[in-house]
C-alpha positions in Angstrom: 30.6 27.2 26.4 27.9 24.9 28.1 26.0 26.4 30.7 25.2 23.3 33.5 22.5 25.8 35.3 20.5 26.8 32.4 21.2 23.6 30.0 22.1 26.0 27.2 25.3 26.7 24.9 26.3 30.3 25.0 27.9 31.2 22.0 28.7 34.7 22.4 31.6 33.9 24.8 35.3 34.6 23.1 36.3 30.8 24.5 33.8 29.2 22.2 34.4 31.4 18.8 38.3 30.3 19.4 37.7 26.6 20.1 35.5 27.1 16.6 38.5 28.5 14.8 41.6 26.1 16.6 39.0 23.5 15.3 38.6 24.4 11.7 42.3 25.1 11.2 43.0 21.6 12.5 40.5 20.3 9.9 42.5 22.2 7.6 45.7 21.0 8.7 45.3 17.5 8.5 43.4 18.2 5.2 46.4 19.1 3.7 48.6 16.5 5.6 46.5 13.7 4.6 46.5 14.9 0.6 50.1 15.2 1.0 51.1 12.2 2.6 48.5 9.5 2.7 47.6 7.2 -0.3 44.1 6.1 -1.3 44.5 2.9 0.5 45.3 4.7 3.7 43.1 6.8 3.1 40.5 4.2 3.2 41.6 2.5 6.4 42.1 5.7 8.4 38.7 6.5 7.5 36.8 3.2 8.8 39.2 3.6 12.1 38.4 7.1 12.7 34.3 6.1 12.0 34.6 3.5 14.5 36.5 5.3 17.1 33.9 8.2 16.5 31.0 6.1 17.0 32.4 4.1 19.9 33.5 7.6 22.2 29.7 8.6 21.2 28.4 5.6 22.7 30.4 5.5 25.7 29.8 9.6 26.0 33.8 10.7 25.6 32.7 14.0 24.4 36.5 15.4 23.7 37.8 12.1 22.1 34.3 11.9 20.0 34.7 15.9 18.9 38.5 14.8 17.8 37.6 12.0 15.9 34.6 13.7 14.3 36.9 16.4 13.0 39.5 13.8 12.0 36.8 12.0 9.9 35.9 15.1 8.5 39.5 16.2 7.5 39.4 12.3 5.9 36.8 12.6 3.8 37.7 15.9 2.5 40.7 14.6 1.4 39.1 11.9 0.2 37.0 13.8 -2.7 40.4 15.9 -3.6 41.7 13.0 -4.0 38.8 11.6 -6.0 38.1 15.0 -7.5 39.5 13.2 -11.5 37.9 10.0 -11.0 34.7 11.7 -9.9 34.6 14.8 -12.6 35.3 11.9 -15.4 32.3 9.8 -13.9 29.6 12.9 -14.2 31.3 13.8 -17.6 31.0 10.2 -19.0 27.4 9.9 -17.5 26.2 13.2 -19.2 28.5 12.7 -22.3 26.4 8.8 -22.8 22.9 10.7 -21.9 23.3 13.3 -24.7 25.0 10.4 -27.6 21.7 8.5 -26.9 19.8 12.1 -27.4 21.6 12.8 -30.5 21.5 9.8 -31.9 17.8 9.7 -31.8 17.8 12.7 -33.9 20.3 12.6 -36.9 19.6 11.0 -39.9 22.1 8.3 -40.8 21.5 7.9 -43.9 21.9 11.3 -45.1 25.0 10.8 -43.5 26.2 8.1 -45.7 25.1 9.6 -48.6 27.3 12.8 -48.3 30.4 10.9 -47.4 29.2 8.9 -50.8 29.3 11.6 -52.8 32.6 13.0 -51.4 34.4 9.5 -52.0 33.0 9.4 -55.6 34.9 13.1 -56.3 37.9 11.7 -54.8 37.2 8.3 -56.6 37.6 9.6 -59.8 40.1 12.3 -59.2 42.3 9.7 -57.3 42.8 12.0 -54.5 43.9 9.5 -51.5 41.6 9.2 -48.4 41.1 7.6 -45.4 37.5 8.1 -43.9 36.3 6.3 -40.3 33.1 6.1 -39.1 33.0 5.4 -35.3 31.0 2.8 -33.5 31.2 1.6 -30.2 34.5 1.5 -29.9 35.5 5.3 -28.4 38.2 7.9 -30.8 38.4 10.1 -28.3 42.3 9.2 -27.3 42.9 8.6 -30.7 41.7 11.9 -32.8 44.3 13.6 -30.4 47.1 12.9 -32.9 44.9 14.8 -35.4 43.3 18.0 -35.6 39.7 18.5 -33.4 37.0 19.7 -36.3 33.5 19.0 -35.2 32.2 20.3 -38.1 28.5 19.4 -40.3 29.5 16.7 -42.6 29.4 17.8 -46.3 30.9 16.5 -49.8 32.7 19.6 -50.5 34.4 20.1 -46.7 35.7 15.9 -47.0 36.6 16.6 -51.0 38.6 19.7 -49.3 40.4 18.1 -46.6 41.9 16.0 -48.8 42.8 17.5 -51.7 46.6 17.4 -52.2 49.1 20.1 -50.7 46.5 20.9 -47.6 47.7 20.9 -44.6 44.9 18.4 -43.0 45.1 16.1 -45.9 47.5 13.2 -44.6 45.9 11.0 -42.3 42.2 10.0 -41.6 39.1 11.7 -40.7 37.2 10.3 -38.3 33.4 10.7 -38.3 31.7 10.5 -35.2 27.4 10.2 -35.9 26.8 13.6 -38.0 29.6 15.1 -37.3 33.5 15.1 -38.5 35.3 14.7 -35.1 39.1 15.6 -36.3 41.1 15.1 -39.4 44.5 14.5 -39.7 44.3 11.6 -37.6 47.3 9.0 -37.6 46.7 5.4 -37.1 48.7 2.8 -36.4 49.7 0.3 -39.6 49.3 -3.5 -39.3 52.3 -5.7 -38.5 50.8 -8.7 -40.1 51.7 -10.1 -43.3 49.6 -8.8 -46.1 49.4 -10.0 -49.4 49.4 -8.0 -52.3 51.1 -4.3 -52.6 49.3 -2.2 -50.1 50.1 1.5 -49.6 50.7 3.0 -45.9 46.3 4.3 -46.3 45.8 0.6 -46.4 47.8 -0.6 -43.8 46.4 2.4 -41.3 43.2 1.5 -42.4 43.6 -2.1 -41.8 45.6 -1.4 -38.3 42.8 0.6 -36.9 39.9 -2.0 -38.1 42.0 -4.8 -36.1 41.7 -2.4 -32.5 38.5 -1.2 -33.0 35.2 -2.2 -34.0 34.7 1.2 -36.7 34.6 1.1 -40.4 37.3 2.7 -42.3 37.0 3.8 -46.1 40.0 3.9 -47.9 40.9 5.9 -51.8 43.4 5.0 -53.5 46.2 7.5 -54.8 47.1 5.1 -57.5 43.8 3.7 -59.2 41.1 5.1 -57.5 39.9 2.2 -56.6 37.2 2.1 -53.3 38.0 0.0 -50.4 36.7 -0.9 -46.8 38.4 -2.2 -43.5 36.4 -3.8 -41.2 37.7 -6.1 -38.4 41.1 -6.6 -39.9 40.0 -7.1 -43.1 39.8 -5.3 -46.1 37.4 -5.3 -49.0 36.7 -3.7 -52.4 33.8 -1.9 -53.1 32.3 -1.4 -56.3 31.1 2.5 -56.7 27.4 1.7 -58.1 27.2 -0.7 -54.7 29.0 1.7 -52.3 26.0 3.5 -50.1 24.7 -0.3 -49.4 27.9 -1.7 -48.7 28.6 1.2 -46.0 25.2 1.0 -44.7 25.4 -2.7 -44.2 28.4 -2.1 -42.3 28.0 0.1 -40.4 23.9 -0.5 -38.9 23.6 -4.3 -39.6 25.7 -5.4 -37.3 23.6 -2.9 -34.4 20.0 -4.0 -35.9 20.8 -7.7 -35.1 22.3 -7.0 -31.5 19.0 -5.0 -30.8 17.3 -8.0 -32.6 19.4 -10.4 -29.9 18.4 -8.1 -27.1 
């Protein structure tokens, strides 16, 4: 309560502790009324009204219509971040999530990476054990390894020769490897619809279908022959084993060196 004789606020009497509480609980009230009921657009609208009306009853000194909008704002733009709370957790995660790819990709060796997958598709080469193996670019897997089953384990010959060897329960689909890392195996892709000529398997086609989406490269092992292929931009070409490692390598960082080269 304000004192007019000694200019002061004296908060010890009851009158002002219960104002302070009827005040908060209205806060709270429309909080919850707003979240319930109002949509982001209203939201927005309500929320440049209230501002105004709080800044004009502080200019023309309405103390009790200037407290009432203040609160009202408040209650508006705490329903504003609940609201928001998705969009704005997914913003902080994708800002931290694109600081620490450009950390890790300063610091794993490439191509080591390409020469363990190598040696795992030579095994599978000559055993003709079928595989599908994608290496991620720019384009994002992280919707589409959810069909699959999450890994994030160290790349190595023996782990890939593993995951697909026949009668294991991760060996249908693709894995998909993400820098130094395999991201999930097991993943499903979507075939192509487009005419193709020649006989190509349902490896093939996924490989081909998930090339024409996304900007990745996709190798694929043939069940029948053995034979070595890659998808790239809807396309699909064979790969000679002795010429493999360069063929992969020119794939997947030539592309990058003359963007950077653009830049």
């Amino acid at each position: 309560m304000y004192d007019p004789f000694s200019g002061n606020w004296n908060v010890t009497v009851a009158t002002v502790w219960i104002d302070l509480f009827v005040s908060l609980a209205v806060v709270i009230a429309l909080i919850f009324f707003i979240v319930k009921s109002m949509k982001r657009i209203s939201l927005t609208i309500a929320s440049i009204v209230a501002g105004c009306l709080c800044i004009t009853s502080w200019f023309f000194g309405l103390n009790f219509l200037w407290a009432i909008s203040l609160a009202f704002l408040a209650a508006l733009f705490a329903a504003t971040l609940i609201q928001g709370q998705a969009e704005i957790k997914e913003f902080f995660s994708h800002f931290f999530k694109k600081k620490s790819y450009k950390n890790a990709e300063k610091v794993y060796d490439r191509h080591a990476v390409c020469q363990r997958v190598a040696l795992a598709v030579e095994t599978l080469s000559k055993a003709k054990i079928g595989a599908l193996i994608t290496f991620e670019k720019g384009t994002s897997f992280t919707e589409i390894v959810k069909s699959g089953t999450i890994l994030n384990a160290p790349i190595t010959p023996e782990l890939l020769v593993t995951i697909f060897y026949p009668g294991t329960r991760l060996h249908d689909g693709a894995v998909v490897i993400r820098r130094d890392q395999i991201l999930a195996a097991s993943v499903y892709y979507t075939p192509t619809t487009r005419p193709l000529t020649g006989k190509f398997g349902s490896r093939h086609r996924a490989a081909i279908g998930i090339s024409e989406v996304t900007d990745s490269v996709t190798i694929v092992v043939s069940e029948e022959t053995g034979r070595v292929s890659l998808a790239y931009h809807g396309e699909l070409i064979s790969v000679a084993p002795d010429s493999f490692l360069r063929t992969v390598e020119e794939y997947l960082f030539t592309e990058e060196k003359s963007d950077k080269e653009e830049k």
